[in-house]
C-alpha positions as CSV (number, residue, x, y, z in Angstrom):
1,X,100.6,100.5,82.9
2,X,101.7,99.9,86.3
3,X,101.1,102.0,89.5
4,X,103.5,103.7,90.9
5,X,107.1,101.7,91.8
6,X,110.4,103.6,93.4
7,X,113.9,102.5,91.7
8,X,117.1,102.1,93.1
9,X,120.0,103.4,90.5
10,X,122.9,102.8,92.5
11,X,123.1,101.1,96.0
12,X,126.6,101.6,97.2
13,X,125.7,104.2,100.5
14,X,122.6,102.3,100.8
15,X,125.0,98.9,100.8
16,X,127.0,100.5,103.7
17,X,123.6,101.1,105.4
18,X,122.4,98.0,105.3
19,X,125.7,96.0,106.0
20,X,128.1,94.5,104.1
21,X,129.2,90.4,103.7
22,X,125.6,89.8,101.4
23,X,126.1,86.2,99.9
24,X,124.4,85.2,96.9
25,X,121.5,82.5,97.5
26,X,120.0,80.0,95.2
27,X,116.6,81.7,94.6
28,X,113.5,80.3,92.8
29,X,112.0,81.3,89.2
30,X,108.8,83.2,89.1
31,X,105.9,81.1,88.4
32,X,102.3,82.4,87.0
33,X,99.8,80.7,89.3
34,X,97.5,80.9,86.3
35,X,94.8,78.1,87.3
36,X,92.7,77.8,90.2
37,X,94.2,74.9,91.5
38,X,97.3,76.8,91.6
39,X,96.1,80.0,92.6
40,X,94.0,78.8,95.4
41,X,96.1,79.2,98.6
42,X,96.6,82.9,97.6
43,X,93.0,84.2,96.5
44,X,93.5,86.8,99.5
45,X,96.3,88.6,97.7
46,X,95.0,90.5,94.8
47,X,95.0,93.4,92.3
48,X,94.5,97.1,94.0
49,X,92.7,99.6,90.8
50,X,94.0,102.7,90.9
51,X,91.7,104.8,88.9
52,X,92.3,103.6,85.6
53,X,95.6,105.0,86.2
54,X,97.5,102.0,87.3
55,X,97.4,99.0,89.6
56,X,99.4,98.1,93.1
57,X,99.4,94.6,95.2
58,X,97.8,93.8,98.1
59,X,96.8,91.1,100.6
60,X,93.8,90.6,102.8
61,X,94.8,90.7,106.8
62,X,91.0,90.9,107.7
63,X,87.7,90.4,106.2
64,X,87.4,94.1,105.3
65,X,91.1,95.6,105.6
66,X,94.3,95.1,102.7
67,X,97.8,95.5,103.5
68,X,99.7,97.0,100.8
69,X,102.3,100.4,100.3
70,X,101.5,103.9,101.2
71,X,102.9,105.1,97.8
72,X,100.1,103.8,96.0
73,X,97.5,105.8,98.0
74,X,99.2,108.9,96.1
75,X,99.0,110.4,92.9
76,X,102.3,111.1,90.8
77,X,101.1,113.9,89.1
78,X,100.0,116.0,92.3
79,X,101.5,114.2,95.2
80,X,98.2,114.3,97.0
81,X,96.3,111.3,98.2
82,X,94.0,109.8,96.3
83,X,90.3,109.5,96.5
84,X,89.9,106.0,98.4
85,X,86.2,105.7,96.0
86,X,88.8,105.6,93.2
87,X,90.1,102.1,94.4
88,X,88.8,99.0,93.7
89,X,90.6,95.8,95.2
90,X,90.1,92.9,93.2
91,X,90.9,89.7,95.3
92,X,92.3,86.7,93.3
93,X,92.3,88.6,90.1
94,X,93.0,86.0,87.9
95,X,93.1,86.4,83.5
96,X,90.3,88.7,83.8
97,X,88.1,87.7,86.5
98,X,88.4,87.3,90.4
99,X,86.9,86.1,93.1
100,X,85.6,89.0,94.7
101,X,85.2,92.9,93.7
102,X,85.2,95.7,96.8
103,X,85.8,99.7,97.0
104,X,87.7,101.3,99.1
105,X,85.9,103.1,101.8
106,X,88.9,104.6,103.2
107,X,92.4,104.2,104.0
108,X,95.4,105.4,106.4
109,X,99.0,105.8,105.7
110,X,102.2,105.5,108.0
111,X,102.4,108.8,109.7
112,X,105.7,109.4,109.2
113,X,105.7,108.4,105.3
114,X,106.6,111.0,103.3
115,X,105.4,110.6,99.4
116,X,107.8,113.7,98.2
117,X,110.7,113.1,100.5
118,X,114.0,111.7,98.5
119,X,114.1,107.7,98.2
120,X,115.8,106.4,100.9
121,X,115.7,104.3,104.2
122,X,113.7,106.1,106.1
123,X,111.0,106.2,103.4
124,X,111.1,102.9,102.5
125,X,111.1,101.8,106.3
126,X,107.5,103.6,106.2
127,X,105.9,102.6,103.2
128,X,102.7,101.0,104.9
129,X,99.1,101.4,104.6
130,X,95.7,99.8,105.3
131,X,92.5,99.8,103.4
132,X,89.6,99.5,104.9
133,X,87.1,97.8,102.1
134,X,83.2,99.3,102.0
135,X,82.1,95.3,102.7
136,X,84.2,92.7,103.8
137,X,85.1,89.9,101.5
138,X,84.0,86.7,103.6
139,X,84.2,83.8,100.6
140,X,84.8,79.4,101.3
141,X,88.4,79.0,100.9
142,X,89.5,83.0,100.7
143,X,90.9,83.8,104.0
144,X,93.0,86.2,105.1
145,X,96.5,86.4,106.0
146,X,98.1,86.1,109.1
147,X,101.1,88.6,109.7
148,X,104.3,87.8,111.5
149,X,107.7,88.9,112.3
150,X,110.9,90.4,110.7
151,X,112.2,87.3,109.2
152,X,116.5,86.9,110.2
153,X,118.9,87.5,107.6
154,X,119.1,84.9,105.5
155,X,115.5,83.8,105.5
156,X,113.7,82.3,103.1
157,X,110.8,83.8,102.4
158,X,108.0,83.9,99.2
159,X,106.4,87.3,97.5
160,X,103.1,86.8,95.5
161,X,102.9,89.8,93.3
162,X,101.4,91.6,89.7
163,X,103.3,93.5,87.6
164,X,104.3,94.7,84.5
165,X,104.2,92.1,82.2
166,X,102.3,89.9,84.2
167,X,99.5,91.9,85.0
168,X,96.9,89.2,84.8
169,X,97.3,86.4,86.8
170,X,99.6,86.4,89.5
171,X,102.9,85.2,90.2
172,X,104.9,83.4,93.0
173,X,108.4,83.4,94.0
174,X,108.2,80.6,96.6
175,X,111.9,81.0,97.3
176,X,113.5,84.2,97.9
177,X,116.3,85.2,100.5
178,X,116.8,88.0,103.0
179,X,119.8,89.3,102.4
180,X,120.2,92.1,104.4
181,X,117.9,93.9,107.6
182,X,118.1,97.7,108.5
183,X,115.3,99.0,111.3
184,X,111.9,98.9,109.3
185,X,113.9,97.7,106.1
186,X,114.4,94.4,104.2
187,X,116.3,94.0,101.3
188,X,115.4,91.2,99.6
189,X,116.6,88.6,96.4
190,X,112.7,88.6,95.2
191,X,111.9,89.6,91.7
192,X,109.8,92.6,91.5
193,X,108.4,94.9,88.8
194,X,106.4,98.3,88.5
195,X,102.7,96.7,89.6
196,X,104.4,94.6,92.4
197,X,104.5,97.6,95.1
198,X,102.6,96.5,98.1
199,X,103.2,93.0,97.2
200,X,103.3,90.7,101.0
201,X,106.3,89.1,101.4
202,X,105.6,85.9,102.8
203,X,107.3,83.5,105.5
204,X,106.0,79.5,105.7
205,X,106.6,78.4,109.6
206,X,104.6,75.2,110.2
207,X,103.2,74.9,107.0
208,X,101.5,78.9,107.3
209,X,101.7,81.6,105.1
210,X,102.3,84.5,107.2
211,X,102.9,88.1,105.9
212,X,106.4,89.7,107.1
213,X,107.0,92.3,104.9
214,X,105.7,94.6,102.0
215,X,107.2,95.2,98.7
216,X,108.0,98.8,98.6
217,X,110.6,99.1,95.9
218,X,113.1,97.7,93.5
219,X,116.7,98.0,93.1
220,X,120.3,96.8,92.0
221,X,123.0,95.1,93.6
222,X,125.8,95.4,91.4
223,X,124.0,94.2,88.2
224,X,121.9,91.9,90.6
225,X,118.0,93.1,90.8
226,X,116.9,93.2,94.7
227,X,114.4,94.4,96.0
228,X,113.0,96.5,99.2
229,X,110.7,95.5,101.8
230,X,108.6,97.5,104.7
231,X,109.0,95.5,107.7
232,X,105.5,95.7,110.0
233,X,105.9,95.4,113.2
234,X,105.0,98.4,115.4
235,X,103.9,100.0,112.4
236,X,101.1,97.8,111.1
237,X,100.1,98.2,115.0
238,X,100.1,101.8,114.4
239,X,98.0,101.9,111.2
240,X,95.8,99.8,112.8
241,X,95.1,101.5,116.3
242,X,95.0,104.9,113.9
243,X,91.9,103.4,111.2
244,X,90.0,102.9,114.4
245,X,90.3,105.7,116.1
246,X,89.5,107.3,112.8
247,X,93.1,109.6,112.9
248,X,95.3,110.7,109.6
249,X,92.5,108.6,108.0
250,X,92.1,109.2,104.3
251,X,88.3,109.2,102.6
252,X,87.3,110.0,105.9
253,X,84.0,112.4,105.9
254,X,84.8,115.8,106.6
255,X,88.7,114.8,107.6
256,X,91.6,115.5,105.6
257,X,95.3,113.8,106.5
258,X,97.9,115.9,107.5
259,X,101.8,115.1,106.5
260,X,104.6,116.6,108.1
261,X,106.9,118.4,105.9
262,X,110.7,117.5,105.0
263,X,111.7,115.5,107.6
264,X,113.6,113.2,105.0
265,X,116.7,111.4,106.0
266,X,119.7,110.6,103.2
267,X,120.9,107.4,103.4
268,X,124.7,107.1,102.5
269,X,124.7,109.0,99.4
270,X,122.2,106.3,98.0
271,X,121.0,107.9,94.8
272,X,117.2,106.8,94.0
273,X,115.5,107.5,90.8
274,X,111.9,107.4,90.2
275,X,110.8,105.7,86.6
């Protein structure tokens, strides 16, 4: 079964929100990158273990740290974080073996993300978080990703993912579209399924792959599936200068994280329902 993934019911405040005018776009088909030829420019995105509870997406940045979504560092049933020893990323993960196997030594979360506030902007807009691996992954031909800026509306832009159904090998959607930009928020015409949360979301600009988003949820646009996106920005700078100076950091010996309480924002009566 897939790891955790947040749902959007209905999307007509969250439409207001976001802006109005969203034009369809012409969007490419999901397509398994089942053999190594065509998996091979994407070995540094892989499968994040949850336990034996579930699975998330993530994406190399560094040698030994993976970008992926802060709700997958927390566990449904208590709403606690997770014990990082419980992870296990598994690079290139691909019909039952991949190209490199590390633990999670520790991780660290977006400050302001809060895993039991209500579904809305300003949770999505947070859904960020780095692990740091217990050895870096440092393999020919495995490199990691480069990260850039928000993409404009109307952008095309790719999202390698797993997910339910497709849990194996991953997939590519080498064509996608922004369709709409709220601070920290993209919402996006990419197909995405529970297992795809932390997904990157990539954008091509001189023939690199460069990380511009994360997956954090899925929703509907009328009948149309879309889905959400964590923009980086200041806040993968954040996460970043916060794993080195060791703060918020969870799996860290003898230090807890603390999370503010409440604190959540609604979003124009946007109703979000968790699956």
């Amino acid at each position: 079964m897939a790891g955790p993934f947040g749902h959007v019911a209905a999307l007509a405040g969250l439409l207001l929100a976001l802006g109005a005018g969203i034009a369809a776009a012409q969007d490419g088909t999901l397509r398994a990158l089942e053999s190594g030829d065509a998996s091979k420019d994407w070995r540094a995105v892989g499968r994040i273990e949850i336990g034996g509870r579930g699975f998330c997406t993530g994406a190399l940045i560094a040698p030994d740290l993976v970008l992926t979504a802060a709700h997958c560092l927390f566990d449904r049933a208590s709403g606690l974080p997770v014990n990082p020893s419980g992870l296990e990323f598994r690079a290139g993960w691909r019909n039952g073996r991949a190209e490199a196997y590390r633990k999670v030594r520790r991780g660290v979360v977006h400050p302001d993300y809060r895993y039991d506030a209500p579904d809305n902007i300003a949770r999505v807009s947070h859904d960020l978080a780095l692990l740091q691996l217990d050895q870096a992954i440092r393999l020919p031909g495995l490199h990691p990703f480069e990260t850039g800026d928000r993409p404009r509306m109307g952008a095309a832009v790719g999202v390698v993912s797993y997910a339910q159904g497709r849990s194996e090998a991953p997939s590519l959607q080498e064509v996608c579209h922004v369709l709409a930009l709220q601070p920290g928020v993209l919402m996006l015409s990419c197909e995405v399924d529970f297992g795809a949360s932390g997904a990157p979301v990539f954008r091509i600009e001189d023939g690199v792959a460069r990380i511009v988003s994360v997956v954090s949820a899925k929703a509907e646009l009328a009948t149309r599936p879309v889905a959400l996106g964590t923009a980086l920005g200041a806040s993968l700078e954040l996460l970043q200068g916060r794993l080195a100076a060791g703060e918020g950091v969870i799996g860290a010996a003898g230090a807890a994280p603390r999370f503010g309480q409440g604190g959540a924002r609604e979003s124009g009566g946007a109703r979000f329902v968790r699956p």
